[in-house]
Every structure is written in structure tokens, then in C-alpha cells.
N, C-alpha and C positions, 0 to 999 in steps of 0.2 A: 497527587496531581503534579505535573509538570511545571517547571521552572518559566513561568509563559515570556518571559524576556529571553531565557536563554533560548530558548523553543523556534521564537520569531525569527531570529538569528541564524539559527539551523535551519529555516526554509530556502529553497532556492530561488534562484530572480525568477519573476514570472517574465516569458517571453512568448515569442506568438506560437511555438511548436510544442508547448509544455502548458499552456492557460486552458485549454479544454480542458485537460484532466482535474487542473485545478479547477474549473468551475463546476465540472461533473460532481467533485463531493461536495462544494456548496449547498447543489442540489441534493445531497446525499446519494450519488449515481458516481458505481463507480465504473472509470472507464479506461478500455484498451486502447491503443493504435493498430491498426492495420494496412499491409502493406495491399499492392494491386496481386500479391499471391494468395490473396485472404487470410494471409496467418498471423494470428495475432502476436503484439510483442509489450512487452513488459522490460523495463520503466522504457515508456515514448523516447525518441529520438528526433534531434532538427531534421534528419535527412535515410532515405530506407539505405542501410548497408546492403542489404540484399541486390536490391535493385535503384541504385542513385539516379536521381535525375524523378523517378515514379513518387506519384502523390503517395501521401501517410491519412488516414481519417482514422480519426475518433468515435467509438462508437462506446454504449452502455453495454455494460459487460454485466451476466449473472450476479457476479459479486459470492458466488460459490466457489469453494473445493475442496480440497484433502489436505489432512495434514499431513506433510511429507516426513518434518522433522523438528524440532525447537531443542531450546536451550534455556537456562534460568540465568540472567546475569546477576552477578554478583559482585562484579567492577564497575566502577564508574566512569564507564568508557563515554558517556554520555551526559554533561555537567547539566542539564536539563532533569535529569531524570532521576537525579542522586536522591530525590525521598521518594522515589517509589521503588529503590534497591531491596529486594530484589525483584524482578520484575520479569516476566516470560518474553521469548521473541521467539517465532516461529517462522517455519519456512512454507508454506501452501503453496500447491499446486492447485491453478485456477482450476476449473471445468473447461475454458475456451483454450487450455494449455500451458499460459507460463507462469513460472515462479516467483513469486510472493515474497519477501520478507517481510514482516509486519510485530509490531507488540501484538500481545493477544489479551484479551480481556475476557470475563467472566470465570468461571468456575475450571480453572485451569489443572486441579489437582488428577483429574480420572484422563488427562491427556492419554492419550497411544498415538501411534502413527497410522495413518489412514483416516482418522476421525474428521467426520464431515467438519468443514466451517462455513463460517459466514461471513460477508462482513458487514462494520457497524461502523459511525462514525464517530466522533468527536470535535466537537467546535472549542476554537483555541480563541477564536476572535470573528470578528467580519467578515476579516478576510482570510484566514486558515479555516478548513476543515481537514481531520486526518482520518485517513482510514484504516480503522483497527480488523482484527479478526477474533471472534469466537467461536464457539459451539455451535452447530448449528441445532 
């Protein structure tokens, strides 16, 4: 398990263009942004580069997709996470489109690339929920 003080510390400030997302995995919902071109985008932004000045919404996303790529760390690039060394990180490709980085959890040994996932959460506290990916 996770270093939950170090953990806390690694979350970002909540502010008003980034708190949907975070309350979405409270609910265990995870969720994209979307610009006024309906394309979705990963990780949300204060303001659309595409098109500035145009609203961004929030919405509940699959929470599916592919696994594109991962890796096994073996450095402690992350002082949170030094007793779960080593540990998978993966790259998934949503279903709605963008890409993922995520730890992955469960039976991570029969990985390939392309393998459906899902995702799952994990409650750190109250007020952290993270969003991991598995097997689907």
C-alpha cells in the first residue's frame, strides 16, 4: 500500500476546472472534459487550447480501453510508492479516445498490448479517490 502522507502531498490543489474530475472518482465515476468540438481530453485543462474563450464540461466517461503499453518500475521514482516496488504502470487508450497513464492492479502477469481494461478505484482518504486500471 501506499505511503498515504506521501500520497496526499503528490495530489494537486483542487480548484474549480480540475474538482469535477475529482469528485467524479469519489463517486467512483470516471470522468473526461470536453471541448464545444465534442472531443474528449485527458487530463482536463483550466481553459480549451483548441478553442479559448469555449466552455470545457465534464462528463462520465466508460471508464474502458486498451492497453496500449506499460512498464514495470523498479526505481523509486515515486517516494510514496517505495513498498510496492515493483509495481506496473500502464498506458491505456480510453474507448472515448485519450490516453491514460495509470498504476494497474490485479493479475498483471498475462499482460500484452491491446488487452481490454477497466477501471477501478482506490480510496486514500475522504477526500482522495484514485483511479487505477485493470483487466477487464
Amino acid at each position: 500500500m501506499a505511503d498515504l502522507t506521501q500520497l496526499r502531498a503528490m495530489m494537486p490543489p483542487l480548484e474549480d476546472w480540475n474538482r469535477p474530475f475529482w469528485e467524479g472518482t469519489r463517486q467512483y465515476e470516471f470522468r473526461l472534459q470536453y471541448g464545444q468540438d465534442g472531443i474528449a481530453r485527458f487530463p482536463g485543462r483550466p481553459s480549451d487550447t483548441l478553442d479559448p474563450g469555449s466552455p470545457l464540461e465534464w462528463r462520465a466517461a466508460s471508464g474502458r480501453g486498451r492497453l496500449w503499453s506499460w512498464t514495470v518500475m523498479h526505481q523509486n521514482y515515486l517516494p510514496a510508492y517505495a513498498d510496492e516496488i515493483p509495481y506496473p504502470v500502464g498506458l491505456i487508450q480510453l474507448d472515448e479516445g485519450p490516453l491514460v497513464v495509470s498504476l494497474l492492479r490485479g493479475d498483471v502477469a498475462a499482460l500484452e498490448c491491446d488487452t481490454p481494461m477497466k477501471v477501478v478505484f482506490e480510496k486514500v482518504d475522504d477526500e482522495w479517490v484514485l483511479p487505477r486500471f485493470e483487466r477487464a
